[in-house]
C-alpha positions as CSV (number, residue, x, y, z in Angstrom):
1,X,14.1,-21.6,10.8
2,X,10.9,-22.6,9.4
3,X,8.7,-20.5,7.3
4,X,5.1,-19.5,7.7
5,X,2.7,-19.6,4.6
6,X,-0.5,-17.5,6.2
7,X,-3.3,-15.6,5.1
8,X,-4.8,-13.4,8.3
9,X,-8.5,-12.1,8.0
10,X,-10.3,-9.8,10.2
11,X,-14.2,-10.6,10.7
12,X,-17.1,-9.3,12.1
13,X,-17.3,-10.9,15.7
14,X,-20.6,-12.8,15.2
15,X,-19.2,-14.3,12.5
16,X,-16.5,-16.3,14.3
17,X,-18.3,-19.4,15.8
18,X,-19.3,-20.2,12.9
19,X,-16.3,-20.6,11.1
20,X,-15.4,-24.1,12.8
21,X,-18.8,-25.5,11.2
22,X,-18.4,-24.1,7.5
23,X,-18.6,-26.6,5.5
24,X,-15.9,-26.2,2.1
25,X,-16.6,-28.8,-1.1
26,X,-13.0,-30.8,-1.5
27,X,-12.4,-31.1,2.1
28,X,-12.2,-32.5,6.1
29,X,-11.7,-31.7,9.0
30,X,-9.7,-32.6,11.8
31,X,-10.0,-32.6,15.3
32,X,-10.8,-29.0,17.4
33,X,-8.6,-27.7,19.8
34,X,-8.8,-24.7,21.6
35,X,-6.0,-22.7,24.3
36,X,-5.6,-19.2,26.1
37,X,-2.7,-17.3,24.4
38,X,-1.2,-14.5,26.5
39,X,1.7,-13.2,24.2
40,X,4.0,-10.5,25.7
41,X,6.3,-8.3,22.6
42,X,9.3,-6.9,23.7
43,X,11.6,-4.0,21.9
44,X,13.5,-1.4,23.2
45,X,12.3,2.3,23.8
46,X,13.0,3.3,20.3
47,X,11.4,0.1,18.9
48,X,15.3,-1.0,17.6
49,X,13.7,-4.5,16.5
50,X,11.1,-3.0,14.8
51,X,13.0,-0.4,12.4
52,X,15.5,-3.6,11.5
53,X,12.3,-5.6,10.6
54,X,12.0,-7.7,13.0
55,X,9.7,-9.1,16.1
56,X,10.4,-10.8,19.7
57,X,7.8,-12.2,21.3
58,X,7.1,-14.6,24.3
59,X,3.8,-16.6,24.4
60,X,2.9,-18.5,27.3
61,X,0.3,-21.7,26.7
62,X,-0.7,-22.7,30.1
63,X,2.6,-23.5,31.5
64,X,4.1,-23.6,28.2
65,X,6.6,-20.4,27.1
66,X,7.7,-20.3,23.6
67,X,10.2,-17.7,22.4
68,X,9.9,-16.5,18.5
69,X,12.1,-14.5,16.5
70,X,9.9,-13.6,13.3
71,X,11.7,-11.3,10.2
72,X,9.9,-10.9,7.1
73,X,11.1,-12.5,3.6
74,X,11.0,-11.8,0.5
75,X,7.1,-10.8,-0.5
76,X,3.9,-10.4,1.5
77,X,3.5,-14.1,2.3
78,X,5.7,-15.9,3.7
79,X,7.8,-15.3,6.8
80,X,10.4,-16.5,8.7
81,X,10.1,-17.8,12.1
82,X,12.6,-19.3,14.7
83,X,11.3,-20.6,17.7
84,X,12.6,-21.9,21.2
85,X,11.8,-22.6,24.3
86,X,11.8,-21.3,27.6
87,X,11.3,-21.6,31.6
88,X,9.6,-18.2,32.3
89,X,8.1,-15.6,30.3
90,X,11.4,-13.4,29.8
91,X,13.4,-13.2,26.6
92,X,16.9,-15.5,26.3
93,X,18.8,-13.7,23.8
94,X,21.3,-16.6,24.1
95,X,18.7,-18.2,22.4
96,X,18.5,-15.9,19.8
97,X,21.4,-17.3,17.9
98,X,21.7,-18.4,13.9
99,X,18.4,-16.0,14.0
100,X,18.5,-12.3,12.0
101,X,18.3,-11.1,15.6
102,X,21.9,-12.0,16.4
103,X,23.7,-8.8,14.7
104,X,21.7,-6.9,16.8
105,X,22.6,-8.9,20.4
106,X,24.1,-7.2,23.1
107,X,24.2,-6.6,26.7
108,X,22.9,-3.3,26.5
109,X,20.4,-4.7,24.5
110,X,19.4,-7.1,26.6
111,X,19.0,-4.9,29.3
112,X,17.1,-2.5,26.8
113,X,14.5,-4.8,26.3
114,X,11.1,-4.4,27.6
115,X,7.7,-5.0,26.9
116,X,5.9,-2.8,24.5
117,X,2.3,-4.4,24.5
118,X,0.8,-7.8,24.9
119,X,-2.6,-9.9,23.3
120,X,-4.4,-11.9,25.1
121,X,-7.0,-14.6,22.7
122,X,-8.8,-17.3,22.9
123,X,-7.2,-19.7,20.2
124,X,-9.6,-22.5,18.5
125,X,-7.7,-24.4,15.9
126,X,-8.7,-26.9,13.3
127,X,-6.9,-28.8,11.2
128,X,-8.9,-28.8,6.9
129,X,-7.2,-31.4,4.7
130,X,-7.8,-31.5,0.7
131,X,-6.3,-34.1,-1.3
132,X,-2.7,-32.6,-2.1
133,X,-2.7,-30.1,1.3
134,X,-2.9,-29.5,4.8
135,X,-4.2,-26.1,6.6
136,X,-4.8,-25.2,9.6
137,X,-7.4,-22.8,10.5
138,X,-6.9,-20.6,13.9
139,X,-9.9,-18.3,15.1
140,X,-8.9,-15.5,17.2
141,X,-11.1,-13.9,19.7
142,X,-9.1,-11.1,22.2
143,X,-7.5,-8.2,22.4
144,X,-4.2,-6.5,22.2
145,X,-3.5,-4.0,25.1
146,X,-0.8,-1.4,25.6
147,X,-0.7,0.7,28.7
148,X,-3.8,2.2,29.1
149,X,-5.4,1.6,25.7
150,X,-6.7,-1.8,23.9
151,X,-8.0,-2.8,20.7
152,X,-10.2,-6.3,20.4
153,X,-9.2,-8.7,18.1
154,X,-11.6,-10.5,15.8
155,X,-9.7,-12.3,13.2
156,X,-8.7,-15.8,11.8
157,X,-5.6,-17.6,10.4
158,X,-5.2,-20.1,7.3
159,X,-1.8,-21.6,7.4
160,X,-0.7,-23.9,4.8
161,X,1.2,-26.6,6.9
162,X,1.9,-28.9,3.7
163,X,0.8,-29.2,0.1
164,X,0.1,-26.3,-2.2
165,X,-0.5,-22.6,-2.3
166,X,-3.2,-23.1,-4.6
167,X,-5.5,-24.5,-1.8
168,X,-4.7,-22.2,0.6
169,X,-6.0,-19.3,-1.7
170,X,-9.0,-21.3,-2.8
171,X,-9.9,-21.9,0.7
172,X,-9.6,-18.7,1.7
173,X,-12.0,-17.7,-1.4
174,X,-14.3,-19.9,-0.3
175,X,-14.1,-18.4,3.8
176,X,-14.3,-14.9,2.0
177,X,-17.6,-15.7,0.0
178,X,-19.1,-17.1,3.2
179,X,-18.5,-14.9,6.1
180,X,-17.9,-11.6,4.4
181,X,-14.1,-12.0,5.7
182,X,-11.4,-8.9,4.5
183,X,-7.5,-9.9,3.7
184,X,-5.5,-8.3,6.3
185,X,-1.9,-7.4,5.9
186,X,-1.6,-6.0,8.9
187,X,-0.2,-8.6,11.5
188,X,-1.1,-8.6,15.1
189,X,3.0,-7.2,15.9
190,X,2.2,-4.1,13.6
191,X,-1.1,-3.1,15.3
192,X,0.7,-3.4,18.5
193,X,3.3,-0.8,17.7
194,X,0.2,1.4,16.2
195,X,-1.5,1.0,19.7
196,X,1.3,1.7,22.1
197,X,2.5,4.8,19.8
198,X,-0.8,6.2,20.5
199,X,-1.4,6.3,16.5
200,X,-5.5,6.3,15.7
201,X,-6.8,4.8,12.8
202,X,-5.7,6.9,9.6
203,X,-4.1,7.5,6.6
204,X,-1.4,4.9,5.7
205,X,1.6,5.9,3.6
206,X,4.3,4.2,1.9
207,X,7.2,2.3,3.4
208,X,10.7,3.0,2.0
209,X,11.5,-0.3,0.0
210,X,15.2,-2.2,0.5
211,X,16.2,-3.9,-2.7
212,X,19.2,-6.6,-2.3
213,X,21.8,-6.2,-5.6
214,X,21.7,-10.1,-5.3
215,X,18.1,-10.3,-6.4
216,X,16.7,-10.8,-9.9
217,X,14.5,-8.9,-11.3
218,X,11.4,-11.2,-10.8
219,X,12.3,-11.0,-6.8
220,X,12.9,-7.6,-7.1
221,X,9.2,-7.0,-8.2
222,X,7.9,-9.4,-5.7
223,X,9.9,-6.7,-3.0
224,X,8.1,-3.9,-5.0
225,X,5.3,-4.9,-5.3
226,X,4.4,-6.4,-1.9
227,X,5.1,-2.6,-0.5
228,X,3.0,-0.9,-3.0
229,X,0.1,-3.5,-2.6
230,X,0.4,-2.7,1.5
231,X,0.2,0.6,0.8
232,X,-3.3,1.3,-0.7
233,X,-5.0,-1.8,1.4
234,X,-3.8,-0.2,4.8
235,X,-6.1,2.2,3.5
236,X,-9.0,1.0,3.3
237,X,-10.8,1.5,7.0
238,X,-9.5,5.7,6.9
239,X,-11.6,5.4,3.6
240,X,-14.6,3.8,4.8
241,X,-14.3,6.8,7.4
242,X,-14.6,9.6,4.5
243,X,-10.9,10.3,4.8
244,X,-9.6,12.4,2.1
245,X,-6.0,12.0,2.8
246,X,-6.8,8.5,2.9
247,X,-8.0,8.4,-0.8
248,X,-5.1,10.0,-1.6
249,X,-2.2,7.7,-0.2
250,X,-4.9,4.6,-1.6
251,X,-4.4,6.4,-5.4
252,X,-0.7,7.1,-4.9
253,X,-0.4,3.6,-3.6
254,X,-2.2,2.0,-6.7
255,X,-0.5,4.1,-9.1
256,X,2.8,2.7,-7.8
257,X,1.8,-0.6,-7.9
258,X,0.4,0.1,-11.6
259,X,3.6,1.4,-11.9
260,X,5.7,-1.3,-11.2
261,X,3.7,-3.3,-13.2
262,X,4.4,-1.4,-16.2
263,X,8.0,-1.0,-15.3
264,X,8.6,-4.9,-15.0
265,X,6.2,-6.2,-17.7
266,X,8.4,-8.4,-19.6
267,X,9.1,-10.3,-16.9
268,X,5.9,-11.0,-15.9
269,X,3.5,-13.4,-17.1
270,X,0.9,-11.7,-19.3
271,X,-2.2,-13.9,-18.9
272,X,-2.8,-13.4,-15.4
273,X,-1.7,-9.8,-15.0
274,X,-4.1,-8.7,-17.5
275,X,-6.6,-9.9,-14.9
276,X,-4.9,-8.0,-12.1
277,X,-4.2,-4.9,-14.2
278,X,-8.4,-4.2,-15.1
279,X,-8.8,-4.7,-11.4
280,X,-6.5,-2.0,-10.5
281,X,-7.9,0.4,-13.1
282,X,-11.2,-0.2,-11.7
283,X,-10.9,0.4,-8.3
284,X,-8.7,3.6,-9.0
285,X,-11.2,4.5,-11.1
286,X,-13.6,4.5,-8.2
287,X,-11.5,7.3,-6.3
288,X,-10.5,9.6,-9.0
289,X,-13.7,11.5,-8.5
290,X,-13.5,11.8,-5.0
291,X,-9.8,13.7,-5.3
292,X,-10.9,15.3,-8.4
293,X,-13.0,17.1,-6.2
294,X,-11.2,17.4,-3.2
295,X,-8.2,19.1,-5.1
296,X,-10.9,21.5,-7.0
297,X,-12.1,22.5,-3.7
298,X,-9.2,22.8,-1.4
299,X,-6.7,23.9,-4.2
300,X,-8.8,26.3,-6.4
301,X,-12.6,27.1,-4.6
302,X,-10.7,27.7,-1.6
303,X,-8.4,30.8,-2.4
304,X,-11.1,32.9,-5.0
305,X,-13.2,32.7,-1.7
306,X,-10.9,35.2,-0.4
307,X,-10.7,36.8,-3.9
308,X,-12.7,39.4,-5.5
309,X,-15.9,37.3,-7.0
310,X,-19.3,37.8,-5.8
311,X,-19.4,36.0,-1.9
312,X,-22.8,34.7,-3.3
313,X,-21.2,33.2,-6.1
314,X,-18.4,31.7,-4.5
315,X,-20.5,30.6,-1.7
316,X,-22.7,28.6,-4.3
317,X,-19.8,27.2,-5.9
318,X,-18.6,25.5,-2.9
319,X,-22.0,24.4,-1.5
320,X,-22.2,23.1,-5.0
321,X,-19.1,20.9,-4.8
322,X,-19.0,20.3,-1.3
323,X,-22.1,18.3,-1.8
324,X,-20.7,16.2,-4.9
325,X,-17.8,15.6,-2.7
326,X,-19.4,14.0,0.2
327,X,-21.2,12.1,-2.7
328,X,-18.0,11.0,-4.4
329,X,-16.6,10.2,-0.7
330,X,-19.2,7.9,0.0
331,X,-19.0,5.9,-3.0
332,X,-15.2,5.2,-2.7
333,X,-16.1,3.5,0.8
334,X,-18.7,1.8,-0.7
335,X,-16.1,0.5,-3.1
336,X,-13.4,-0.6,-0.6
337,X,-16.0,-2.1,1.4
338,X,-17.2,-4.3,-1.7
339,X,-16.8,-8.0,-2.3
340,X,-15.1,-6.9,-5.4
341,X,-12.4,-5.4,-3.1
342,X,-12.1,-8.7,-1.1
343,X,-11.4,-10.3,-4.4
344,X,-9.0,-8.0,-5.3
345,X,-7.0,-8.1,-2.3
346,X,-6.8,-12.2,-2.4
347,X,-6.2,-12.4,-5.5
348,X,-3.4,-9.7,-6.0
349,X,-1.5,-11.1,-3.1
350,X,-1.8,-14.5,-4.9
351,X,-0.3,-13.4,-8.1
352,X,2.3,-11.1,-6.5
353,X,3.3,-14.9,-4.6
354,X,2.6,-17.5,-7.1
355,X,3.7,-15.8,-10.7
356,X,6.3,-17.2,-12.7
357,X,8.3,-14.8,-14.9
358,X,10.0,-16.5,-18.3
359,X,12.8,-17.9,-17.3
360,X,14.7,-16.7,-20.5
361,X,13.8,-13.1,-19.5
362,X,14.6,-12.4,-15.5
363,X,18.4,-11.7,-14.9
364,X,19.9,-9.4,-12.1
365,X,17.8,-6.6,-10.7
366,X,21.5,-4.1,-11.3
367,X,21.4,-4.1,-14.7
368,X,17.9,-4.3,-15.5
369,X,17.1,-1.2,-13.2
370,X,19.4,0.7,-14.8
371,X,18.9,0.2,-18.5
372,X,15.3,0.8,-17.3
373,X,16.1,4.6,-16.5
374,X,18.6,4.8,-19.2
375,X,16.1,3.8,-21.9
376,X,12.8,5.8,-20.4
377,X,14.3,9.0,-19.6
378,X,15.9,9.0,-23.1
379,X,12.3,8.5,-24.4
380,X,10.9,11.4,-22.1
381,X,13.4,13.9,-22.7
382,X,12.8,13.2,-26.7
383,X,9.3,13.9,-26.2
384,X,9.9,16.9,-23.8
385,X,11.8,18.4,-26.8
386,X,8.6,19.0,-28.3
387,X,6.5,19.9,-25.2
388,X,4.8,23.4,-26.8
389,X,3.6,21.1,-30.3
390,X,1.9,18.0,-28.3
391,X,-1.7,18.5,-27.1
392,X,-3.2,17.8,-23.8
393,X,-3.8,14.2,-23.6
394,X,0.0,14.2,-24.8
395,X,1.2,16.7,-22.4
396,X,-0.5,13.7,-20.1
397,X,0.7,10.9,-21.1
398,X,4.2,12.5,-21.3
399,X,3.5,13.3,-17.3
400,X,2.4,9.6,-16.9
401,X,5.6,8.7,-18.6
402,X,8.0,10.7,-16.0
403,X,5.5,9.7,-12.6
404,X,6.8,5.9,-13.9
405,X,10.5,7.1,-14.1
406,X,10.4,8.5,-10.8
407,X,8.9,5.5,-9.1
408,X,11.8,3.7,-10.5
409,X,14.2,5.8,-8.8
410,X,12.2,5.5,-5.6
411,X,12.3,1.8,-6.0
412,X,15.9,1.4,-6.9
413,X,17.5,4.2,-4.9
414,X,19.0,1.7,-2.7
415,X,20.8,-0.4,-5.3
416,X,23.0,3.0,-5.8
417,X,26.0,3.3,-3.8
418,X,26.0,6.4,-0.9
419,X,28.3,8.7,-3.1
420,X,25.9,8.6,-5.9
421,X,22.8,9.6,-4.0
422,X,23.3,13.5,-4.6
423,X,22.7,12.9,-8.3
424,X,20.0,10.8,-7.9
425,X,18.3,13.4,-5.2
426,X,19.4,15.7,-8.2
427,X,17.3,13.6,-10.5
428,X,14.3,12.9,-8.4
429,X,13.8,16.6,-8.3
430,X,13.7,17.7,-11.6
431,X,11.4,14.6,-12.2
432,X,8.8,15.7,-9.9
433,X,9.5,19.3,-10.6
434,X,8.1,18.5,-14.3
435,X,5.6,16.2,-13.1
436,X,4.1,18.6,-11.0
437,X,3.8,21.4,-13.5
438,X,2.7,18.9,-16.0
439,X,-0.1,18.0,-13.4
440,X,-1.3,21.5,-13.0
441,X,-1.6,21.9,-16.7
442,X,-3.8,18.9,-16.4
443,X,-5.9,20.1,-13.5
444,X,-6.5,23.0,-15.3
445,X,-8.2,21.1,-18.0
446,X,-10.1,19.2,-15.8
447,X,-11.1,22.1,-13.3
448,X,-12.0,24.2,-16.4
449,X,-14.7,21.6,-17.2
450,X,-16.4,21.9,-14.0
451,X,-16.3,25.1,-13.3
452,X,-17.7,25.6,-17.0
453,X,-20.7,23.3,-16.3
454,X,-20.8,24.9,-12.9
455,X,-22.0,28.5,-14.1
456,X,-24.3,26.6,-17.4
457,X,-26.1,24.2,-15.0
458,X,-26.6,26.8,-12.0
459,X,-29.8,28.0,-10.9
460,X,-31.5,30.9,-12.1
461,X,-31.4,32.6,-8.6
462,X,-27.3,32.2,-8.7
463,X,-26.3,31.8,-12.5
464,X,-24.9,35.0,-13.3
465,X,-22.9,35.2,-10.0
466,X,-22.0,31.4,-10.4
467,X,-21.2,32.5,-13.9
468,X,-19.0,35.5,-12.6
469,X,-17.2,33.4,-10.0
470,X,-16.9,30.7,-12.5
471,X,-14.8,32.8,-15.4
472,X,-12.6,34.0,-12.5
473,X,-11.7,30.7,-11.8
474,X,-10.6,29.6,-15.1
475,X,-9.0,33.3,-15.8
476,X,-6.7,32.8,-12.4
477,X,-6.3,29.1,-13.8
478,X,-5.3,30.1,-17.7
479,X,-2.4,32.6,-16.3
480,X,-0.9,30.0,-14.0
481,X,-1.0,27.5,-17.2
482,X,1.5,30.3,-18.5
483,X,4.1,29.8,-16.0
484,X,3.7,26.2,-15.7
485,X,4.3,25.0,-19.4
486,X,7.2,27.4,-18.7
487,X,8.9,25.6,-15.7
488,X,7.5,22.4,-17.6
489,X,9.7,23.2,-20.3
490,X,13.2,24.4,-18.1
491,X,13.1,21.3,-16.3
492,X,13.2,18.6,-19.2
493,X,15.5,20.5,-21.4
494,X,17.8,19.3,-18.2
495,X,16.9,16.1,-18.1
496,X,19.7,13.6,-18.3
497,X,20.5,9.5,-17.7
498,X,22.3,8.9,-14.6
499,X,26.0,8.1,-14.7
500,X,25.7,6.4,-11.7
501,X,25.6,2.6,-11.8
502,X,24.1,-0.3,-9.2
503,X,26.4,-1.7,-7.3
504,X,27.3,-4.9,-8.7
């Protein structure tokens, strides 16, 4: 096996040729070569390699056919790789051995196999040398094609043959600042499978993550957190495209990456995840408006439309917000298509790799996880106790507080055994049954506000029916508040620690 050390870009197409002649301080290059790759990925029907995390492939270089069994490792980085070769362009699973692919091997496998979608590019490779490291650079100009349907390709490759992650990253800073080049976690296999599932581009949600009881905690976060930093990047182009949903699953996916930063802090370093941390808050702070509004609008505008206010009223309510929301749309793409973003993206996968955690503090991920729980739901259902005595930006914080916990399950669900999951479904429930009404109560703060300054900034032509629809808004929102702080309430006075313990 060896492993791969890559960073994959995507790029405007008129920016490739000139990649070969940019010139970065510290550095020389090699000689250029350049090769037609026509690389044929095989699965069966139901895409069994894919949903056991791994890839077969068969890439012909003139008369050259190389078979690679690639499997993902632990993080975003690296991967493994085991390569052979072969007389024709069909896959040898007898040459598949000592690879993760050999559990899976079978004659009815074999005979399963078929190809799923192939990509066709025109390779130029070029070797960049610094003083301590050696990476290659491979531009990528093709397509990917799947039946009847194609997507071009329009990317580049830095892979760190020898020598130092450090370089790689700073090289790949420097391709960033000078071509206007986005991180893509997305490799070419993945976009494949999208394309011959007939998937178009949109909304990305979150992978279920696999914890091993061997890890430590440290590894455990890298596992974590490489998922939840997927999550909100595959985001990005649905965004750019006004996608609401899109905005949505890129918050969700940043607040579980906050998350698991929180959740793990003392095993983290705390000088560079400071940096990391105001990152995250700023670019979720460049979305919250844009589902502030969506939610007012959907969730509350919405239904009094069909309720008893003044049509001109409600009418004005929603042109009203409707036009803040394609505002507040349009500056979340700006910021995911910022150089800020491109940053952000390079350097979190950098510090998700490269971090060291104190050694005296990272032990096995079994017991950490679960005096985790034990010790935050203790604190929660302490607070809860007192739920009708805190105010609103406690009610919030206490909501913060049980989102966290309930990430945590999510993330260590699998380190339970199978007889325990009932109590942990159990569990997962009543956590988001709290968070959810704790949530309300916080919309209705926040959609009190607006509707407020609605009716006192409305026109004089509409103010009094603005007004009108306005109070019926918060009146519909002030008796659901009622119920909610009630089923707030019933749910945390049943809060509990899990018996249930990781597997050891």
């Amino acid at each position: 096996m060896s492993v791969e050390a890559e960073l994959k870009f995507r790029v405007a197409p008129r920016k490739l040729s000139s990649l070969a002649k940019t010139r970065l301080a510290g550095t020389r290059r090699g000689g250029r070569s350049e090769q037609n790759l026509v690389t044929i990925y095989f699965d069966t029907a139901k895409h069994k390699l894919k949903r056991n995390g791994l890839t077969l492939r068969v890439r012909q270089a003139g008369d050259d056919y190389v078979q690679t069994v690639k499997a993902v490792t632990l993080g975003a980085l690296a991967r493994g790789e085991w390569e052979t070769k072969l007389d024709g362009a069909t896959p040898d699973l007898t040459k598949a051995k000592d690879t993760p692919l050999e559990r899976l091997i079978t004659r009815k496998l074999q005979r399963k196999l078929k190809p799923v979608f192939r990509t066709s590019v025109r390779r130029m490779a070029l070797p960049i040398r610094t003083r301590r490291s050696e990476i290659e650079l491979a531009v990528d100009r093709g397509k990917i094609a799947s039946g009847g349907r194609s997507r071009p390709i329009s990317e580049f490759e830095l892979e760190l043959k020898g020598g130092s992650s450090a370089d790689l990253f700073r090289i790949a800073r420097s391709f960033e600042r000078k071509t206007g080049a986005e991180l893509d976690l997305q490799s070419k296999s993945e976009k494949g499978y999208q394309l011959a599932g007939g998937a178009r581009e949109s909304a990305s949600h979150a992978d279920p993550i696999h914890l091993d009881k061997k890890l430590s905690a440290n590894e455990a976060f890298t596992v974590i957190a490489s998922s939840t930093f997927r999550h909100f990047a595959a985001n990005a182009d649905a965004i750019r495209n006004l996608d609401a949903e899109a905005i949505h699953q890129m918050r969700v996916g940043l607040r579980r990456t906050r998350a698991a930063i929180s959740l793990f802090d003392d095993v983290l370093p705390r000088a560079s995840t400071a940096g990391i941390k105001e990152e995250l808050k700023w670019l979720t702070g460049q979305l919250a408006r844009a589902r502030e509004i969506d939610v007012f609008l959907e969730e509350r505008v919405g239904p009094i439309m069909k309720a008893g206010p003044p049509k001109r009223g409600s009418r004005a309510i929603e042109k009203k917000f409707a036009a803040q929301r394609t505002k507040a749309f349009k500056r979340a793409g700006q910021a995911v298509g910022s150089p800020r973003f491109r940053r952000l993206l390079i350097d979190m996968l950098e510090w998700i790799e490269t971090r060291k955690a104190p050694a005296d503090k990272d032990r096995s991920i079994g017991p950490y996880a679960a005096e985790l729980l034990d010790r935050r739901i203790r604190k929660a259902r302490k607070q809860g106790k007192r739920l009708d005595e805190l105010s609103p930006d406690q009610r919030h914080q206490l909501r913060i507080r049980i989102k966290k916990i309930r990430y945590a399950l999510d993330f260590f669900e699998g380190l339970y055994d199978d007889s325990d999951r009932k109590e942990i479904a159990q569990l997962s429930s009543r956590l988001k049954n709290v968070q959810s009404a704790l949530g309300g109560l916080n919309d209705f703060m926040a959609h009190r506000k607006m509707a407020t300054k609605a009716a006192l900034t409305a026109p004089p032509a509409n103010r009094r029916a603005q007004a009108f629809a306005s109070g019926f808004l918060v009146g519909q929102e002030r008796e659901a508040a009622i119920g909610l702080l009630k089923a707030a309430r019933r749910e945390l006075q049943h809060l509990r620690p899990l018996t249930a313990e990781p597997l050891r």
